[in-house]
VOGU-3710 file (C-alpha; in Angstrom, 3 decimals, decimal comma):
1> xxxxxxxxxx> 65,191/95,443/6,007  61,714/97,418/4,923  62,483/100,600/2,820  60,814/103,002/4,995  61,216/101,377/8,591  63,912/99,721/11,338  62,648/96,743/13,240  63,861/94,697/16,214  65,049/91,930/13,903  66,643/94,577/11,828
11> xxxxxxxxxx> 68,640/95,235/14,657  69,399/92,257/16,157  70,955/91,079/12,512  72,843/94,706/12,757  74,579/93,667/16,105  75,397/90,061/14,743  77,071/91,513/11,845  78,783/94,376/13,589  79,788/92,661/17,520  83,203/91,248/16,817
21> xxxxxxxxxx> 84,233/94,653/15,321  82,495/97,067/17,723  83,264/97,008/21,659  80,366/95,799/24,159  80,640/99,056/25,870  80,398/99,129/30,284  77,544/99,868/32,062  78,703/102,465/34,703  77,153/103,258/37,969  77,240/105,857/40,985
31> xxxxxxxxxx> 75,710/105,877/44,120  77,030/109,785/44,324  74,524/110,258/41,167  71,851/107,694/42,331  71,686/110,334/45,874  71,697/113,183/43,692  69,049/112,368/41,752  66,814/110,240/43,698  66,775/107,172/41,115  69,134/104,537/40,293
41> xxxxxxxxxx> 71,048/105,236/37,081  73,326/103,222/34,471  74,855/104,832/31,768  76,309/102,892/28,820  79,302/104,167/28,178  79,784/104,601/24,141  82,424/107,217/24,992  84,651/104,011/25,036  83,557/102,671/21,778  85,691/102,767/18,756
51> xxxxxxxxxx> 86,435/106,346/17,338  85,392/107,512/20,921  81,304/107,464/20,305  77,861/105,502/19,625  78,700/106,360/15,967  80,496/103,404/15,292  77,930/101,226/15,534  75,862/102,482/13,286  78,684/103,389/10,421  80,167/99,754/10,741
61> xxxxxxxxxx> 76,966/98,129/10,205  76,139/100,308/7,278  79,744/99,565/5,845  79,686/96,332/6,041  75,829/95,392/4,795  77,285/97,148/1,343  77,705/94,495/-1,510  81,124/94,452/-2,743  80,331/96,245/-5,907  79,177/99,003/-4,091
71> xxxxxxxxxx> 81,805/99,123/-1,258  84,538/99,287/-4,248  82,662/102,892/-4,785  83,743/103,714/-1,384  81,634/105,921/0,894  80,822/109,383/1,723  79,221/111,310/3,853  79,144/115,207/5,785  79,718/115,015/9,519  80,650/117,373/12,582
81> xxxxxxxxxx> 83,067/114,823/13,752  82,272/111,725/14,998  79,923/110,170/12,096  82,807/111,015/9,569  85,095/109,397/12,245  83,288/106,223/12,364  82,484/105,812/8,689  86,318/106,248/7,824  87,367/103,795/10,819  84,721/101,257/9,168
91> xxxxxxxxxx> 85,900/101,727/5,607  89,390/101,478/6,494  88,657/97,941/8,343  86,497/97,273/4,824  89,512/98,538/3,051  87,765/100,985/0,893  88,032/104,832/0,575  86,019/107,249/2,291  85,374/111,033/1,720  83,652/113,165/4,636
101> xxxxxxxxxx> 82,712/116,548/3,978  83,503/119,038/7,793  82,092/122,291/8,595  85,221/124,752/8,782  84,417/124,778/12,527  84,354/121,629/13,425  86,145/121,051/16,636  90,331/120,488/15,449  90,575/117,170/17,504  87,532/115,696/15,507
111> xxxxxxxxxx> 89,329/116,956/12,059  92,457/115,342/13,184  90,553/111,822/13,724  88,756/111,976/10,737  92,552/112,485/8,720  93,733/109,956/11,097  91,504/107,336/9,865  92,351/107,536/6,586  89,268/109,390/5,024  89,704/112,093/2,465
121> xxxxxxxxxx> 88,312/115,558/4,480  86,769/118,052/2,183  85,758/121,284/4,157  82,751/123,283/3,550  80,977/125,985/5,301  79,003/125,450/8,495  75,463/125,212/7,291  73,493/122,293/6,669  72,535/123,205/3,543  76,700/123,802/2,621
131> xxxxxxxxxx> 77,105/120,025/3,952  74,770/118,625/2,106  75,245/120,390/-0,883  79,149/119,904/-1,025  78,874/115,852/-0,443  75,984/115,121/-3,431  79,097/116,782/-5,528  81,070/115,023/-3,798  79,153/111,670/-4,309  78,618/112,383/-7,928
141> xxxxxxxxxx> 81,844/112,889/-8,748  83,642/109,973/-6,894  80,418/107,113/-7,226  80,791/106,455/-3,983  77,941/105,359/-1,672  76,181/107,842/0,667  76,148/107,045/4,394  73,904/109,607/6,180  74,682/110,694/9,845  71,617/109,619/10,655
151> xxxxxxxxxx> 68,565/109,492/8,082  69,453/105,392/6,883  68,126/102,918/8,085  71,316/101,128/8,072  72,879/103,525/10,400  69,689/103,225/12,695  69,770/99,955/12,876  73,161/100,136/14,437  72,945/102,606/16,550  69,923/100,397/18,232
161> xxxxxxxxxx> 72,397/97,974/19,138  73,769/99,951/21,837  69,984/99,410/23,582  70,074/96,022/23,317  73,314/95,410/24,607  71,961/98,066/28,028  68,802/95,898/28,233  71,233/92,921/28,937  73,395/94,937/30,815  71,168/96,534/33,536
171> xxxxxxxxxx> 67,586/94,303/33,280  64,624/95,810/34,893  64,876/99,627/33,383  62,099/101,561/33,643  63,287/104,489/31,590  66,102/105,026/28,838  67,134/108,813/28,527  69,356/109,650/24,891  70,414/112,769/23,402  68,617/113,249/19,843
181> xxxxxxxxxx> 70,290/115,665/16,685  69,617/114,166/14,062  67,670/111,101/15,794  69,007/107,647/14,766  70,409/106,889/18,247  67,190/108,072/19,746  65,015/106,112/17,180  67,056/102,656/17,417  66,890/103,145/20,984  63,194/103,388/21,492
191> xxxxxxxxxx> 62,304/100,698/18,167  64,549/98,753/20,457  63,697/99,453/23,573  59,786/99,022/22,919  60,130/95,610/21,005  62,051/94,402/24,196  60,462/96,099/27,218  57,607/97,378/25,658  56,390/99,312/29,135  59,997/100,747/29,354
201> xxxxxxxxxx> 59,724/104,537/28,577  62,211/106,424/26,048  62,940/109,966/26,422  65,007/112,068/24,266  67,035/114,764/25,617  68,410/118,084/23,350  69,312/121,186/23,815  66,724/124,095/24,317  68,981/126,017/21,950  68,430/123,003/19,806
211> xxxxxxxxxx> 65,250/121,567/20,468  63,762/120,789/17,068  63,143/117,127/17,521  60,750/118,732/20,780  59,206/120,844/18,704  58,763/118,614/15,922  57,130/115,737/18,339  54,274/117,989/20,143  53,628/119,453/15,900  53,288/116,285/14,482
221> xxxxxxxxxx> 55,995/117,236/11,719  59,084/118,459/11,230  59,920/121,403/12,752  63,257/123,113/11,515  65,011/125,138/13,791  68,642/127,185/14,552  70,748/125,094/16,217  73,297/127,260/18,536  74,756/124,976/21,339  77,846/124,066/22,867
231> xxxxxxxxxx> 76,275/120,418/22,053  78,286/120,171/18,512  77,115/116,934/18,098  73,522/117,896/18,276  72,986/120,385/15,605  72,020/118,291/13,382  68,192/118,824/11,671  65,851/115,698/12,484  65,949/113,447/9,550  62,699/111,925/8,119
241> xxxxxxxxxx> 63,372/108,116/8,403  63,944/108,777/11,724  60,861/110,853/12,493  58,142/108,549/12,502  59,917/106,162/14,376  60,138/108,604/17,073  56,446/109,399/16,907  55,708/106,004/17,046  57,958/104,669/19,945  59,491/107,491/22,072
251> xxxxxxxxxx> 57,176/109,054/25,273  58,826/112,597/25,723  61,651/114,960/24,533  63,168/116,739/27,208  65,000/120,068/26,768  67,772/121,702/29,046  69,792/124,899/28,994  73,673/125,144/27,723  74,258/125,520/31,445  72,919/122,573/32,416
261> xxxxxxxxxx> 74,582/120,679/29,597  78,151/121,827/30,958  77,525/121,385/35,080  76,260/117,920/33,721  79,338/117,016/31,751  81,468/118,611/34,881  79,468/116,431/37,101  79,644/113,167/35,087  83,671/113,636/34,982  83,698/113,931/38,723
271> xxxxxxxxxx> 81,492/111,219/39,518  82,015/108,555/37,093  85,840/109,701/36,340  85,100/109,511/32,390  85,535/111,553/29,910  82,003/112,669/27,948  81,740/115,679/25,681  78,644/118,055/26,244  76,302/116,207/23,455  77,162/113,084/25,490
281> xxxxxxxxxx> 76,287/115,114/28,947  72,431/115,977/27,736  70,623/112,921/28,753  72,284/113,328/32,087  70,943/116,733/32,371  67,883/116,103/31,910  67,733/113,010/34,175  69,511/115,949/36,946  66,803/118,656/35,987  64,442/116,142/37,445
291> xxxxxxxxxx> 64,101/114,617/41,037  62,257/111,609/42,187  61,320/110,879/45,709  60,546/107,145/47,137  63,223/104,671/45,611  62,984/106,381/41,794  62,941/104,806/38,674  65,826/102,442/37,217  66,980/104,849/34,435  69,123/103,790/31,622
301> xxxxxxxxxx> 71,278/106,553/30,051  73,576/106,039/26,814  77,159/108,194/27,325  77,188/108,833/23,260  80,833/109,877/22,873  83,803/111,636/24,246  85,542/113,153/21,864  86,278/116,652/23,388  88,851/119,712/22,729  90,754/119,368/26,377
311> xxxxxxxxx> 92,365/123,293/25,570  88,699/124,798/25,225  86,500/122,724/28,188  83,113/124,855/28,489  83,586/125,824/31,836  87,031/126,773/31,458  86,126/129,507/28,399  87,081/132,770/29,604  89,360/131,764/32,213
//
């Protein structure tokens, strides 16, 4: 792998590595949807992957590409919920330790699965800067390896086998749709997607009251914003490794409001009778936000995780 860049063959040798450990998620369909929305949809459903989300893919590979003098470091990382999920489910199936650094407010189901998995929590407070802060001590004191959310390549590189498997899945697509926080699902997808279909378009999908990937593509940097969503999973600043890869492969970032993000997720457990948490619900909405006429477009959409707090659902809050 280059230092500085993901390629197709970079993650084609992540998905050989990682396959027999990770599940090759459904693709789910809905003519209710496909009526809705005037297009024909398939969404590849990573809320059934190990640890409940994408995440998985992109930890295990990264886990398991360590040499074994480095794995005996064990790993760390800072992570909402699912990242520190996956990388403790990975180094448990390595059989090394794992220390993830939570916000104090991360959602109590995704602290309990983090514990569960045999990772060492250590809680911080809920800033970026606190998180990142917190694990370099964290990493300096223990020796153990870091494993970024999202700016490694490693972790890209997995996460891109999700598109891969969806290209085989549902031939023919003519657009993928992914949410983007920190944007190594949305730049495996499109280094992916591109080196496959190469006429296929990507879009990323975030949260208006998170949109600094948006912001960031239409400046030509990075653009750092206040994250306040309902879309936990998708506060997370735009790394830099993942950056370019986005300006060089993905063809739009859509945006959509918090109350789009929760009728979507409503909708999605209606229609598709799966569970998705709101971050997982954004590509949706922005695929709903928009209607085609005459046939529509075959639109891939990756269903990142579903990993949600079933005693506070967003449209039950204030009930």
């Amino acid at each position: 792998m280059k230092t500085d860049s993901v390629t197709l063959e970079d993650i084609r040798a992540a998905h050989a590595r990682i396959a027999s450990r990770v599940h090759r998620t459904p693709v789910l369909t809905s003519a209710w949807l496909d009526e809705e929305v005037g297009a024909r949809l398939y969404f590849k459903c990573e809320n059934l992957q190990h640890v409940g989300a994408f995440k998985a893919r992109g930890a295990c590979n990264a886990v398991f590409s360590l040499s074994d003098e480095a794995a005996a470091r064990g790993v760390v990382t800072h992570s909402s919920g699912n990242h520190g999920a996956a990388l403790a489910w990975a180094a448990r199936a390595r059989g090394i330790a794992a220390h993830v650094v939570m916000p104090s407010n991360a959602a109590q189901p995704k602290q309990r699965a983090v514990a569960a998995y045999g990772a060492r929590v250590v809680f911080c407070e809920p800033t970026l800067a606190a998180r990142e802060a917190t694990c370099a001590r964290v990493q300096a004191e223990t020796g153990a390896t870091l494993v970024h959310p999202y700016n490694d390549l490693r972790v890209i590189a997995g996460q891109g086998t999700a598109a891969v498997e969806l290209l085989e899945q549902a031939p023919g697509l003519e657009v993928v749709v992914v949410p983007v926080g920190g944007g190594g699902l949305l730049s495996g997808t499109a280094v992916a997607v591109k080196a496959v279909q190469a006429g296929t378009q990507v879009w990323g999908a975030e949260p208006a009251q998170a949109d600094d990937a948006s912001q960031s593509l239409r400046a030509g940097r990075i653009v750092q914003t206040t994250a306040n969503t309902v879309a936990d999973g998708l506060r997370s600043a735009l790394g830099e490794l993942d950056f370019p890869l986005i300006q060089a492969h993905v063809d739009d970032i859509v945006t959509v409001s918090e109350e789009e993000i929760v009728a979507a997720m409503r909708r999605l457990w209606e229609a598709l009778r799966v569970i998705v948490e709101p971050s997982s619900a954004v590509a949706f909405a922005a695929v709903r936000g928009r209607r085609w006429s005459g046939g529509g477009p075959r639109v891939g959409l990756i269903l990142t995780g579903g990993n949600v707090d079933l005693d506070h659902l967003p449209w039950s809050v204030g009930a």
